[in-house]
C-alpha positions as CSV (number, residue, x, y, z in Angstrom):
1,X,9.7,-66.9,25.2
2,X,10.7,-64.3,28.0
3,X,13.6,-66.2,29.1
4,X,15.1,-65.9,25.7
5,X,14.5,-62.7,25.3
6,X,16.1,-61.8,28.4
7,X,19.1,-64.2,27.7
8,X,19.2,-62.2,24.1
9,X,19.2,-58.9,26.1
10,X,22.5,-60.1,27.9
11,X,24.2,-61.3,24.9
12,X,23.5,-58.0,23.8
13,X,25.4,-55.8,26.9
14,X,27.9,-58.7,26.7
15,X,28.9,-57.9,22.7
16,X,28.5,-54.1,23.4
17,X,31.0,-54.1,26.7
18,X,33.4,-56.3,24.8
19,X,33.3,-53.9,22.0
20,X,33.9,-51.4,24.1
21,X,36.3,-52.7,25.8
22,X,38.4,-54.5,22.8
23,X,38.2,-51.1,21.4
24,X,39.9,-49.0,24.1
25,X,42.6,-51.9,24.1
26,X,43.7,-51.8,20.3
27,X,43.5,-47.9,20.5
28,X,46.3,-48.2,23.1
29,X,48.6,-50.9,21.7
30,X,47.3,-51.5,18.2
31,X,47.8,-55.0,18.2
32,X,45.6,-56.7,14.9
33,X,45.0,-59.2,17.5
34,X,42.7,-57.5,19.4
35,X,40.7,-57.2,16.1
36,X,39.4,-60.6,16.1
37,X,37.7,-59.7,18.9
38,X,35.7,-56.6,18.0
39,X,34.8,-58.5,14.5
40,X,33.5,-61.1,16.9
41,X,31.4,-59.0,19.2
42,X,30.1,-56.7,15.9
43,X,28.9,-60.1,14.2
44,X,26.8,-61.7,17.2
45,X,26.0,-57.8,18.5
46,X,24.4,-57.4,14.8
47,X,22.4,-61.0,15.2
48,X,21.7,-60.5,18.6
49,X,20.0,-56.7,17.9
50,X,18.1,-58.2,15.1
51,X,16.5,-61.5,16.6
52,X,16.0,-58.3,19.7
53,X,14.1,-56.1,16.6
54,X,12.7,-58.3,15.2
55,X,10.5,-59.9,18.6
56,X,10.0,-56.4,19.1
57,X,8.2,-55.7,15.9
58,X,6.0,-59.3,16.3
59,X,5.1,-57.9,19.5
């Protein structure tokens, strides 16, 4: 069980760093390509944060 929540925790930083990071890219050439990425890293952020909440609340 601690494994995956530490894998969970990565997936997290991951999605939150390429949000970041996919964010500061279509700000500066506003390309609707770069969108699919930030959909991408808001979708598994969001299940990643709540598998993360809720094995905090079980806890």
């Amino acid at each position: 069980m601690m494994i995956t929540n530490q894998i969970t925790k990565w997936i997290f930083i991951l999605c939150a760093a390429t949000l970041v990071i996919n964010g500061f890219l279509y700000w500066g050439f506003q390309k609707n390509e770069l969108l699919y990425g930030i959909y991408g890293a808001l979708g598994l952020g969001t299940v990643t944060g709540v598998y993360l909440l809720l094995n905090l609340i079980r806890k």
